[in-house]
N, C-alpha and C positions, 0 to 999 in steps of 0.2 A: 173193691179196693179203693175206688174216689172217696168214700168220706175219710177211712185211713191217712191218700197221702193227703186230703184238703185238710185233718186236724195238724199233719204233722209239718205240713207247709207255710198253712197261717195265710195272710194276706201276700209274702211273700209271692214273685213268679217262681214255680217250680221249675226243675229243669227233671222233667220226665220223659221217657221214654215212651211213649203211648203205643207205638206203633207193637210193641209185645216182642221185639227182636233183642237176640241178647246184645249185650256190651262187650266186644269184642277185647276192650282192655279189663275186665275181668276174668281172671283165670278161676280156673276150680278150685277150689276148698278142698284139703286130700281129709280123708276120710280121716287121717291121725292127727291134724290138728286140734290142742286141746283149745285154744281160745283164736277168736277173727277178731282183728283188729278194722274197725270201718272209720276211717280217717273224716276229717270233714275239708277234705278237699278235693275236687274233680280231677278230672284228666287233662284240663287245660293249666293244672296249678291256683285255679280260683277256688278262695274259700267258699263252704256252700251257706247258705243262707236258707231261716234265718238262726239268729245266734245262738239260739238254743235248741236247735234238729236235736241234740243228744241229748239231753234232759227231756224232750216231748217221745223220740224213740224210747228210751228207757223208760218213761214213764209208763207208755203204754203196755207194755213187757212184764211191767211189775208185777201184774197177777200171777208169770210162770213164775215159780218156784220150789224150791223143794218142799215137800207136805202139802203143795197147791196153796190155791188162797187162801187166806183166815181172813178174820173180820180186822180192818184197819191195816192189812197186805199193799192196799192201795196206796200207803201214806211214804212207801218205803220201794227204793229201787231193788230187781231182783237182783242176786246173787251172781246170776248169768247174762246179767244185761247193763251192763252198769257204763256209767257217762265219766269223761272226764277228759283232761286235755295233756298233750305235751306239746309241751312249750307254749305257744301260740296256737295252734291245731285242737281243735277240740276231736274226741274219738268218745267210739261207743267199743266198748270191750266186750262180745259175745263168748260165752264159755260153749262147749261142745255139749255139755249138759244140755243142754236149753234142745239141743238136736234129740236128744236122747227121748228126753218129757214130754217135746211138742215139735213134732217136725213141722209142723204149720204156722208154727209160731218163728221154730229156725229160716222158714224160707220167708217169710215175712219181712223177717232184718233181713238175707240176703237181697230179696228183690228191693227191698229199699234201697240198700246203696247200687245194685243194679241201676233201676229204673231213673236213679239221681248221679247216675257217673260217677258215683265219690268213690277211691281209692280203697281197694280192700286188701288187706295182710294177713299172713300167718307171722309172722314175727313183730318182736313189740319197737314200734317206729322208734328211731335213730335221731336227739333233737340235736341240733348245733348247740355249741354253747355261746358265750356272749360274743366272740369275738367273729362268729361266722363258720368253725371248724367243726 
């Protein structure tokens, strides 16, 4: 898993968990959720870094997909793996498929946001609007 989180870290300091213990502010995934929302923010409310963790997870992801890779699968985010932000918050949106196709690849993303403390959902995050509400 070191070259994993060093591509998806970058020169960034990580905030890893090395010692292999779970994250006691992660709860379990129930088995009916259809998509896990992994927020890019930790338990202390700090954004993670760096600003692209969901474009470099997704990326790597891309090969799962439905019908498996094709040629040029690499140039395109998958279906069950896909990057994007609300509000200010960048998130990686995980579908339950992706558990389905490749539970090595589903626990992949989880231990990610495990091992980096980043906040993880079953429901799709709540943004304030401009006023703070």
């Amino acid at each position: 898993m070191g070259k994993g989180v060093e591509f998806l870290c970058g020169a960034a300091p990580p905030v890893l968990s090395l010692t292999g213990r779970r994250n006691p502010h992660i709860s379990m995934v129930s088995q009916s959720a259809k998509e896990i929302f992994i927020l890019g923010i930790n338990h202390q409310g700090k954004a993670f870094r760096p600003s692209d963790w969901a474009e470099r997870l997704a990326g790597v992801m891309s090969q799962f997909r439905p019908g498996g890779p094709q040629p040029g699968s690499h140039l395109g985010y998958s279906p069950w793996c896909v990057p994007t932000s609300f509000g200010q918050t960048k998130c990686v949106i995980v579908h339950r498929d992706l558990r389905d196709y490749d539970v090595m690849a589903w626990d992949f993303c989880m231990n990610f946001a495990r091992d980096n403390e980043l906040q993880v959902s079953e429901n799709r995050p709540v943004v304030p609007d401009n006023n703070g509400q």
